[in-house]
DSSP file (Angstrom, degrees, kcal/mol; ACC not computed):
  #  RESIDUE AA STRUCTURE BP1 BP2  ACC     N-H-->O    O-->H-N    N-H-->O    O-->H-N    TCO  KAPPA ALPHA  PHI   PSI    X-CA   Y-CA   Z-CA
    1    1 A X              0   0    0      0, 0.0    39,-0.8     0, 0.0    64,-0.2   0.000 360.0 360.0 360.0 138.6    1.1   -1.6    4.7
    2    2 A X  E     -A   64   0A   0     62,-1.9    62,-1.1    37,-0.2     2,-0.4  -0.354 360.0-152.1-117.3 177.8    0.9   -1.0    1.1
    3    3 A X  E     +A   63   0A   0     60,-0.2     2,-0.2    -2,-0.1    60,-0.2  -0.854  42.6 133.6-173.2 114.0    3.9   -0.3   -2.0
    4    4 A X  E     -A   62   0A   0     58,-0.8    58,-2.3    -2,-0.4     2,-0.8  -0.984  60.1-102.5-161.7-166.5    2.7    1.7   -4.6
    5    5 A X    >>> -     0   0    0     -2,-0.2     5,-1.2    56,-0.2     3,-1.1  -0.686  37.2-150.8-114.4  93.9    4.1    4.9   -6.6
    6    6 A X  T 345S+     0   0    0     -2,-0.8     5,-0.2     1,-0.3     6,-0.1  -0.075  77.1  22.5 -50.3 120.6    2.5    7.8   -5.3
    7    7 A X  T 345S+     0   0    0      3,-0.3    -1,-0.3     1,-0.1     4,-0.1   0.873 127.0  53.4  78.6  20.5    1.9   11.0   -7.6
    8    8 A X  T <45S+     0   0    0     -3,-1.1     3,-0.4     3,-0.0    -2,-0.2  -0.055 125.2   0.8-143.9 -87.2    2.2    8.4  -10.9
    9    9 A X  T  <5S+     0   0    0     -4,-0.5     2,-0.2     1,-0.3    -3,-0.2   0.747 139.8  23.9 -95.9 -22.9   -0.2    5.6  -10.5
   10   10 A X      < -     0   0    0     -5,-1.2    -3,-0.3     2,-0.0    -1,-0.3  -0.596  69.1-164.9-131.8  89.2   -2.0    6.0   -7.5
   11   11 A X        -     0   0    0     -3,-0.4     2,-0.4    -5,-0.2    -6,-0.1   0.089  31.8-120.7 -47.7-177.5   -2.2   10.0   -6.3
   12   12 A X        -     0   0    0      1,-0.1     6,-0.1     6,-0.1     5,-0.0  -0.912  25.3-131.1-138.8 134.8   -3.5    9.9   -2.3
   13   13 A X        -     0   0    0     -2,-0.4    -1,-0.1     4,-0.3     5,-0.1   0.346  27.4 -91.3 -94.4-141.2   -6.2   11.6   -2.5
   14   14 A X  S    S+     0   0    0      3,-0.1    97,-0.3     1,-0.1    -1,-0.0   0.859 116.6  60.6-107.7 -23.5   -6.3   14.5    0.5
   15   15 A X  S    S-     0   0    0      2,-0.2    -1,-0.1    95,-0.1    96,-0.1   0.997 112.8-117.4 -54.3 -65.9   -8.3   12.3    3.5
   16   16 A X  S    S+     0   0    0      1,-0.3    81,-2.5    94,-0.1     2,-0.5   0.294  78.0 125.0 129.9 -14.6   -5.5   10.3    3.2
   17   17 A X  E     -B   96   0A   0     79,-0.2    -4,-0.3    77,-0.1     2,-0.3  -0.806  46.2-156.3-130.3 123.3   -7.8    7.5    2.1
   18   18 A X  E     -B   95   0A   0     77,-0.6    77,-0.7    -2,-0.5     2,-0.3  -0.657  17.2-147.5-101.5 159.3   -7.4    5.4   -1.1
   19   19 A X  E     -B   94   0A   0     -2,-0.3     2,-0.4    75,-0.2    75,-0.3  -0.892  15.5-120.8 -89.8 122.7  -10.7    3.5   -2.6
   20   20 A X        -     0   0    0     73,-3.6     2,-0.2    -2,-0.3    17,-0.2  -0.942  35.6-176.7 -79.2 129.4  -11.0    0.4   -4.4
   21   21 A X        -     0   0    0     -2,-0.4    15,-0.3    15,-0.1     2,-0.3  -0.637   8.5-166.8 -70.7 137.7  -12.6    1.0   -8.0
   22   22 A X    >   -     0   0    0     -2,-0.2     3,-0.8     3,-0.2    -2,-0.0  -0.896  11.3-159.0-147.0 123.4  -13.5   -1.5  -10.4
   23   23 A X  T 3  S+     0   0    0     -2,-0.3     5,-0.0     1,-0.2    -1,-0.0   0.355  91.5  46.4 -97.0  32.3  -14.2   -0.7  -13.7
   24   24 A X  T 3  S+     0   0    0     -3,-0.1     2,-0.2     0, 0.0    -1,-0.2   0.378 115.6  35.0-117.4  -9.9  -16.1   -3.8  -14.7
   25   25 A X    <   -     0   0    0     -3,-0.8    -3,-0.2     2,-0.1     3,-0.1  -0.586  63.1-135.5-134.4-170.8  -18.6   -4.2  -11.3
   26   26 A X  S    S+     0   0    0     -2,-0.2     2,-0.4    -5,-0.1    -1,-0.1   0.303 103.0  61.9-113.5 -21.0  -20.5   -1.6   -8.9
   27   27 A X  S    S+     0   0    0     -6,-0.1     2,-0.3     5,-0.0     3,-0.2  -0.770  71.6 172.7 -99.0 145.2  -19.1   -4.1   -5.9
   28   28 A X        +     0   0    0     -2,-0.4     8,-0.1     1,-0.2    65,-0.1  -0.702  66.0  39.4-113.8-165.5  -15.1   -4.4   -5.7
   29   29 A X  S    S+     0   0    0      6,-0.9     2,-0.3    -2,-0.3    -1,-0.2   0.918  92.1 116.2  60.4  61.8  -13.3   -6.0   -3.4
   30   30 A X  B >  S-F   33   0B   0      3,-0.6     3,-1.3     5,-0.2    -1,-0.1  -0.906  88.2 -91.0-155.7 173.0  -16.2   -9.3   -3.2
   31   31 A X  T 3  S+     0   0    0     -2,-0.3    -1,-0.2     1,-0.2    -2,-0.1   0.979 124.8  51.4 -76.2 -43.3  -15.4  -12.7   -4.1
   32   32 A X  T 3  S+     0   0    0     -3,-0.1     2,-0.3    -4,-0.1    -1,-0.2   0.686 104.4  57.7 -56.4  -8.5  -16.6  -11.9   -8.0
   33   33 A X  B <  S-F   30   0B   0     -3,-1.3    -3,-0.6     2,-0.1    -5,-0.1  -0.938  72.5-155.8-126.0 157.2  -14.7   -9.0   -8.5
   34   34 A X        +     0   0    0     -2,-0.3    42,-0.3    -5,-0.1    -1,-0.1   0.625  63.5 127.5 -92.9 -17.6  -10.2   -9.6   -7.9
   35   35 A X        +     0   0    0     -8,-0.1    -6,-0.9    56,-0.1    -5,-0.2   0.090  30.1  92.6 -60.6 157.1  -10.4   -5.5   -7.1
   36   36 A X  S    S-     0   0    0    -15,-0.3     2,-0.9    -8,-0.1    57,-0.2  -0.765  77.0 -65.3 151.6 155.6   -9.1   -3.9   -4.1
   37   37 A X        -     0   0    0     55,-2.8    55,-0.4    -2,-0.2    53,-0.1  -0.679  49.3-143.4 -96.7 117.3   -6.7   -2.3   -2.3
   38   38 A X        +     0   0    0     -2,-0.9     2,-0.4    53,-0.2    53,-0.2   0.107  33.5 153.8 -55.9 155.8   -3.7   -4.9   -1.8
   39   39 A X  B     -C   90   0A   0     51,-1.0    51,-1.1   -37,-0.1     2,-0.2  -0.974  44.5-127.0-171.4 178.1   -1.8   -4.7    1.9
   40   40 A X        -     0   0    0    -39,-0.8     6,-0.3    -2,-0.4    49,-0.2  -0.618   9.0-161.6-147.4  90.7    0.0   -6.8    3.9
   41   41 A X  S    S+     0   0    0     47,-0.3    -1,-0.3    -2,-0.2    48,-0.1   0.859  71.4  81.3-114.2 -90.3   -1.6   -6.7    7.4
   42   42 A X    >>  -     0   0    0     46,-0.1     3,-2.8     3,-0.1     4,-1.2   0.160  63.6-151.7 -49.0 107.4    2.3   -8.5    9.2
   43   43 A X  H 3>>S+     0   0    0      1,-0.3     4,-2.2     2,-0.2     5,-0.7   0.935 105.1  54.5 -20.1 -72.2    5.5   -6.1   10.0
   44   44 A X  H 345S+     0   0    0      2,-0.2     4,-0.4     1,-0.1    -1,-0.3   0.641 109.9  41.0 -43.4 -25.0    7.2   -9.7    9.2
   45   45 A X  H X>5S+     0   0    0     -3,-2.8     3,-1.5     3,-0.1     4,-1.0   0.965 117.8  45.3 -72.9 -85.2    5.7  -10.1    6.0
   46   46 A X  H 3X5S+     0   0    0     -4,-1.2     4,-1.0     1,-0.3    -2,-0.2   0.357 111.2  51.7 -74.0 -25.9    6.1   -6.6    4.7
   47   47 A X  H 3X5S+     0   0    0     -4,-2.2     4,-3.3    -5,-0.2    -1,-0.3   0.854 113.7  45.2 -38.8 -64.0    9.7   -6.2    5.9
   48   48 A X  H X><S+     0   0    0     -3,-1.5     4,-1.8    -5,-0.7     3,-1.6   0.936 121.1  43.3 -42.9 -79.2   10.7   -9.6    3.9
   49   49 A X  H 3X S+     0   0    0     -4,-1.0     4,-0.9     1,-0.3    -2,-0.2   0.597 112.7  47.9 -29.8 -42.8    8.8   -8.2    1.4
   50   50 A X  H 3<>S+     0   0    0     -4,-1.0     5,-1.7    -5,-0.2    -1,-0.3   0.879 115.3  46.6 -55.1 -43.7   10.1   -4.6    1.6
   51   51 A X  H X<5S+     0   0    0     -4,-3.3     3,-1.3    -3,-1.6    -2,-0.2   0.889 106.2  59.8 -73.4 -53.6   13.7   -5.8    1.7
   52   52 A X  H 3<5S+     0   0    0     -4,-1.8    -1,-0.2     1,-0.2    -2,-0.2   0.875 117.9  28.6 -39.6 -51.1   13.3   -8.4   -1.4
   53   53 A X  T 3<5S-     0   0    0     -4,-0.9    -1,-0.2    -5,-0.3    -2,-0.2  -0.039 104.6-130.1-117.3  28.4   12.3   -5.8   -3.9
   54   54 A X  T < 5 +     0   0    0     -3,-1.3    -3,-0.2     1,-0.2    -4,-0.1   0.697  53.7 148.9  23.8  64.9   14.2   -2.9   -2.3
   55   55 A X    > < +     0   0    0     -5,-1.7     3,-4.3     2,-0.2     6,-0.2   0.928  63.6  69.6 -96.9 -60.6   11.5   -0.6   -2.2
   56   56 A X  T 3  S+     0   0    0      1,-0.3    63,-0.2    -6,-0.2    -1,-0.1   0.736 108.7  36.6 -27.0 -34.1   12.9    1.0    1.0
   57   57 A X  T 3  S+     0   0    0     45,-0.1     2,-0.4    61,-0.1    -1,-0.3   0.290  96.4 115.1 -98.0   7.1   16.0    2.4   -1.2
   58   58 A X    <   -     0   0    0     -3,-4.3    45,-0.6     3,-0.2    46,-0.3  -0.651  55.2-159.3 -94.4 122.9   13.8    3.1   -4.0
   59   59 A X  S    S+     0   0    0     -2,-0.4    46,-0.2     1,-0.2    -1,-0.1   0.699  93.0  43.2 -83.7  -9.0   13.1    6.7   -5.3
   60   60 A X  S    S+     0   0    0      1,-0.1     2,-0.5    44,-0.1    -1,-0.2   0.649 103.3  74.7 -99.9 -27.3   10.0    6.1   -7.0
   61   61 A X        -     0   0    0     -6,-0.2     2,-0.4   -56,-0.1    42,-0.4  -0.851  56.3-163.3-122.8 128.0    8.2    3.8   -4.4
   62   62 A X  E     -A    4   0A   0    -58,-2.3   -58,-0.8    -2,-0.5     2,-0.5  -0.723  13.2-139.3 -86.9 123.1    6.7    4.7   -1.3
   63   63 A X  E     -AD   3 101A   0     38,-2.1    38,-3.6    -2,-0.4     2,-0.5  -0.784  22.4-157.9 -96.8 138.0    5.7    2.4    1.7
   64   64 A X  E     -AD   2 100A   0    -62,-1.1   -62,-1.9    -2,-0.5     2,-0.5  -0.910   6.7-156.3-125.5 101.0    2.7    3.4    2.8
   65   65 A X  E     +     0   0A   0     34,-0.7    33,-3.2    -2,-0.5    34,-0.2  -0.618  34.5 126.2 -85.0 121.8    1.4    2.6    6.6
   66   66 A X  E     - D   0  97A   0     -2,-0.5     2,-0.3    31,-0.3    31,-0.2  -0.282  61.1 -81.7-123.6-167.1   -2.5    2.6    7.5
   67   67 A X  E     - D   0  96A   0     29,-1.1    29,-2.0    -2,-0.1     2,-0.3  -0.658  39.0-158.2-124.7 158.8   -6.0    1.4    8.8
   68   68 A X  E     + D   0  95A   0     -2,-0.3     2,-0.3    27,-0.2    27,-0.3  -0.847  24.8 170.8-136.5 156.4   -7.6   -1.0    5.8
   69   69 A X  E     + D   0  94A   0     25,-1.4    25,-0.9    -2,-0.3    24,-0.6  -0.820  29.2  53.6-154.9-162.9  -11.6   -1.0    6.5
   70   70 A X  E    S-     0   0A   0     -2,-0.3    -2,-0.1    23,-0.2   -41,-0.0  -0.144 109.9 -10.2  77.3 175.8  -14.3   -2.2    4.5
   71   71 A X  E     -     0   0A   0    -42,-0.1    22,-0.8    21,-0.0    23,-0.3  -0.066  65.8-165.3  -3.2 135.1  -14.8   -5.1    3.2
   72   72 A X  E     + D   0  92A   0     20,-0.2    20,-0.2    21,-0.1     2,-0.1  -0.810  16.7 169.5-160.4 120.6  -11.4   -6.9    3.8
   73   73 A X  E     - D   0  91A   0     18,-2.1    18,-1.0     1,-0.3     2,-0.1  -0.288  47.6 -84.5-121.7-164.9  -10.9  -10.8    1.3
   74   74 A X  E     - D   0  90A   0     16,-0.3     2,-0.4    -2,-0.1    -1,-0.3  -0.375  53.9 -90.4 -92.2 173.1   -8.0  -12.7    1.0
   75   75 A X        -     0   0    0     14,-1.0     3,-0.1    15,-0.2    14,-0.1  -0.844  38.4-172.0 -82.8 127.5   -5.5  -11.5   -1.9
   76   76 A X        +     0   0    0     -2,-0.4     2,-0.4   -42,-0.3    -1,-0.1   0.223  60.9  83.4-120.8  16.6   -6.4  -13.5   -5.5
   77   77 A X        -     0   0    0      1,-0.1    -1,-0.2   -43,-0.1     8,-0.1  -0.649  54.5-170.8-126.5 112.0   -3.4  -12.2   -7.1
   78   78 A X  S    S+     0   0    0     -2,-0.4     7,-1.1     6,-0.1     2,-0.4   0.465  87.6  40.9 -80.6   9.2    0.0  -13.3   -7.2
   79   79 A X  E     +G   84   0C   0      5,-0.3     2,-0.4    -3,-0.1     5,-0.2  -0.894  55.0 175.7-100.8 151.4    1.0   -9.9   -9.1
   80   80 A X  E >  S-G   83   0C   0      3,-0.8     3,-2.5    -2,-0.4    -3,-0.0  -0.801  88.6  -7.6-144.7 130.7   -0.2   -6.1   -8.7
   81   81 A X  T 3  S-     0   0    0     -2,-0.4     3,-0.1     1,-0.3   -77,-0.0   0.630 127.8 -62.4  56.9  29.4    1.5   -3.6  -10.9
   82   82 A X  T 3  S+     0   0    0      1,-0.2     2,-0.7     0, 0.0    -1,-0.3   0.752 110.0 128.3  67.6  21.9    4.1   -6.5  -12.2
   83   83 A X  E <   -G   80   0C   0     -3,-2.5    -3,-0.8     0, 0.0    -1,-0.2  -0.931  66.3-133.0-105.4 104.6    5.1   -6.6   -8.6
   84   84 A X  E     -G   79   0C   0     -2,-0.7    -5,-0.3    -5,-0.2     2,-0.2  -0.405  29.2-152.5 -65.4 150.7    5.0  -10.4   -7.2
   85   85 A X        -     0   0    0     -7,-1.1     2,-0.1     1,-0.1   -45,-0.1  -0.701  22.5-107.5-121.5 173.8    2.8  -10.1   -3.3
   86   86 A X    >   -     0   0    0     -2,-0.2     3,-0.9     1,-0.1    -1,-0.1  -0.188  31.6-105.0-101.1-168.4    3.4  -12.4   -0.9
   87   87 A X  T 3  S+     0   0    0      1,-0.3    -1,-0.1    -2,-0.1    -9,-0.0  -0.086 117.8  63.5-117.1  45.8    0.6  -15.0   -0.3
   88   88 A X  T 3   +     0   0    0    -49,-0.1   -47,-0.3     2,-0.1    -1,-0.3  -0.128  68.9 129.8 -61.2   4.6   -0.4  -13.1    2.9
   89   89 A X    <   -     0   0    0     -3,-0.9   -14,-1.0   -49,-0.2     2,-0.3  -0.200  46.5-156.6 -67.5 159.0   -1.3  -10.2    1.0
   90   90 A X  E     -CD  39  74A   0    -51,-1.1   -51,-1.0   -16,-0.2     2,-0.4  -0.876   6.5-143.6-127.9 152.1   -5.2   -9.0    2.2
   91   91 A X  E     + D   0  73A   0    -18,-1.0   -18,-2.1    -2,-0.3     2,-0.2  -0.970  26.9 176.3 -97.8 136.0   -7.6   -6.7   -0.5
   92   92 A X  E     - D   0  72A   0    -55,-0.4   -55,-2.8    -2,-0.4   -20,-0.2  -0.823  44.6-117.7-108.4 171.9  -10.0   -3.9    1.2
   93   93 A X  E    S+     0   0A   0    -22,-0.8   -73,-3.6   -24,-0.6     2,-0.2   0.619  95.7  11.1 -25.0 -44.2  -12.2   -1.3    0.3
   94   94 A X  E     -BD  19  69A   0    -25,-0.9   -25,-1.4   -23,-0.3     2,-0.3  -0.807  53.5-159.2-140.0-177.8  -10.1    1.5    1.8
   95   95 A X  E     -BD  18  68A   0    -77,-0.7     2,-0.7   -27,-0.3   -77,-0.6  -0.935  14.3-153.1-168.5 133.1   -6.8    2.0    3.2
   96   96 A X  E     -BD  17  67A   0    -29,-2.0   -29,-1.1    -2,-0.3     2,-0.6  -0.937  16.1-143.1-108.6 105.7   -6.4    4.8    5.3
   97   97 A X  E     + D   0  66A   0    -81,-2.5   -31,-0.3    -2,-0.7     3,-0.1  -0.741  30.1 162.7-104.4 162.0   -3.0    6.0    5.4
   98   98 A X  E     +     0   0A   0    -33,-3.2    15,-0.3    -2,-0.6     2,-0.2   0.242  65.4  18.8-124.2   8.1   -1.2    7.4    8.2
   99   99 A X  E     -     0   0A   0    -34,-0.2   -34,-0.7    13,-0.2     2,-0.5  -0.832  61.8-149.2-169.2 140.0    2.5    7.4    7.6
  100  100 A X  E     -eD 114  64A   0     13,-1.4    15,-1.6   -36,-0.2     2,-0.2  -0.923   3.5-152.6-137.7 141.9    4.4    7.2    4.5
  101  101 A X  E     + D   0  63A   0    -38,-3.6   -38,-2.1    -2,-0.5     2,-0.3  -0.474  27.5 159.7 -80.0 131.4    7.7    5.8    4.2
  102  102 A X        -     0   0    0     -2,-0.2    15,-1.0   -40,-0.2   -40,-0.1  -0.910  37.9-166.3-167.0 138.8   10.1    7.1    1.2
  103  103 A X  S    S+     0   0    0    -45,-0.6   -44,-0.2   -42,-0.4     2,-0.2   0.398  83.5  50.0 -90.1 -15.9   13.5    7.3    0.1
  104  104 A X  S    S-     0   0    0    -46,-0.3     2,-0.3   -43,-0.1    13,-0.2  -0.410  78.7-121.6-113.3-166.1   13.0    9.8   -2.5
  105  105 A X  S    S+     0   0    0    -46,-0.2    11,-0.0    -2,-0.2    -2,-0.0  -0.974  71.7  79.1-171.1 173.2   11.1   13.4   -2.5
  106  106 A X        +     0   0    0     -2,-0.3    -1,-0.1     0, 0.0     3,-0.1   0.372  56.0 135.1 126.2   5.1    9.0   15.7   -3.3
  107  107 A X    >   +     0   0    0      1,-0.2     3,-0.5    -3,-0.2    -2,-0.0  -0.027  35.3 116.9 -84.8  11.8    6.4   13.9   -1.2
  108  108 A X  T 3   +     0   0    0      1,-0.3    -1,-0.2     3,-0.0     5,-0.0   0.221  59.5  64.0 -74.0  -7.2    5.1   17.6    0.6
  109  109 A X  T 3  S+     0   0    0     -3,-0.1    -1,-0.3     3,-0.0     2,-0.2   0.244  80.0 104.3-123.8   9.7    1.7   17.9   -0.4
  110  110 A X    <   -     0   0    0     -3,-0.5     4,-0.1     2,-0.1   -96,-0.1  -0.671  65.5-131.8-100.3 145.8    0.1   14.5    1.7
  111  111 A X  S    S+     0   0    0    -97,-0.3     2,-0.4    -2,-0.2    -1,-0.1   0.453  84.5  72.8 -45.3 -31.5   -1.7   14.8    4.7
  112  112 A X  S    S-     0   0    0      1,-0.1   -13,-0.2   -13,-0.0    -2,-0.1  -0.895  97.9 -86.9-127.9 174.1   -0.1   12.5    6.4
  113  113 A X        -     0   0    0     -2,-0.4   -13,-1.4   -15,-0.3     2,-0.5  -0.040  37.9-148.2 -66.3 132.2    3.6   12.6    7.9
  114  114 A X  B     -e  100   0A   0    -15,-0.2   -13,-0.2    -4,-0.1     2,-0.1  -0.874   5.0-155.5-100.2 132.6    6.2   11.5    5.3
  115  115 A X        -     0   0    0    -15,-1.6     2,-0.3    -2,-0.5   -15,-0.0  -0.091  18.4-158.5 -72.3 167.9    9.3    9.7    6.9
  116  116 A X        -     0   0    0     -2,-0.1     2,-0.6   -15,-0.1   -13,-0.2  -0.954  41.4 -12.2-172.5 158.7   12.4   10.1    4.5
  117  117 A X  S    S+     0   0    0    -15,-1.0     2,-0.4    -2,-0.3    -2,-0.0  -0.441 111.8   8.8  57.8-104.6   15.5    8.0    4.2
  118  118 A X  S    S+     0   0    0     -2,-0.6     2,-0.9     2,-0.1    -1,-0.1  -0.536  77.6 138.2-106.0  61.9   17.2    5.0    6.7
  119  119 A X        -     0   0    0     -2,-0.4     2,-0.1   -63,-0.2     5,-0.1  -0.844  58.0-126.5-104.7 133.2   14.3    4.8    8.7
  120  120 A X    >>  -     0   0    0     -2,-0.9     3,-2.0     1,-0.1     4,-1.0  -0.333  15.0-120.4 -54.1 116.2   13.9    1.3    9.3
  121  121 A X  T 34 S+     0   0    0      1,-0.3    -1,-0.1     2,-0.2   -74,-0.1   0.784 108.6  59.7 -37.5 -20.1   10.2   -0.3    8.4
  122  122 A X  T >> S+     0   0    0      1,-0.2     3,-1.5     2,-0.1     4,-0.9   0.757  85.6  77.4-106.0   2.9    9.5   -1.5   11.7
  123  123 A X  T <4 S+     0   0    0     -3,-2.0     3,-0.3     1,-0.3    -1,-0.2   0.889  83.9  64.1 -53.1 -22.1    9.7    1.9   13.2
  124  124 A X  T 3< S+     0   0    0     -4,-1.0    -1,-0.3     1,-0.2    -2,-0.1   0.546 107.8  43.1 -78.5  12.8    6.5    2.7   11.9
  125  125 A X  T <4        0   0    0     -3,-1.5    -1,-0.2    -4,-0.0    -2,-0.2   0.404 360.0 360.0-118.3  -6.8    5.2   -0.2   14.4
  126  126 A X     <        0   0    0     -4,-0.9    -2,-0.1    -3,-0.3    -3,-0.1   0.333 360.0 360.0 -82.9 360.0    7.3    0.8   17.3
């Protein structure tokens, strides 16, 4: 499960399925490059995590539920996007999403089903 701001810094593209780029290697996501896409594989993690930084209530920030594939390394950064990650964070190559979670809107144009309002994060695992 991913946090990011959808339609500002990272659009989803229309597969559903975000990349990691790096514009300094051909390889992301390897132990030489820190690139990737960031996730948090546990409901328990990503809840804490959700809860701390109130993303759930948040109008700008989406939680975004997936597949990760690729490549898949540990996390080597305690920040993404000025956002502290928990130290269970994972990097991939892709992220597939399949649900996204959101409090705000305007979210209509995604492939996959957008959730809206008090729906609790671990419904997307029930």
């Amino acid at each position: 499960m991913i946090a990011e701001h959808l339609g500002v810094d990272i659009p989803l593209p229309d597969d559903g399925v975000i990349r990691a780029v790096c514009d300094n290697c051909a390889h992301p996501t390897t132990p030489a490059c820190t690139y990737g896409i960031y996730f948090i594989p546990a409901a328990e993690t990503m809840i804490a995590w959700a809860t701390r930084f109130d993303f759930i209530n948040s109008q700008h920030t989406v939680l975004t539920y997936g597949t990760a594939s690729g490549r898949i390394l540990r996390g080597v950064h305690s920040y993404v996007g000025g956002i502290p990650q928990p130290a269970a964070s994972l990097r991939a190559d892709s992220f597939r999403v399949t649900a996204i979670l959101t409090a705000g809107s305007g979210l209509s144009r995604y492939s996959a089903p957008v959730y809206r309002g008090a729906l609790a994060v671990q419904q997307l695992w029930d």
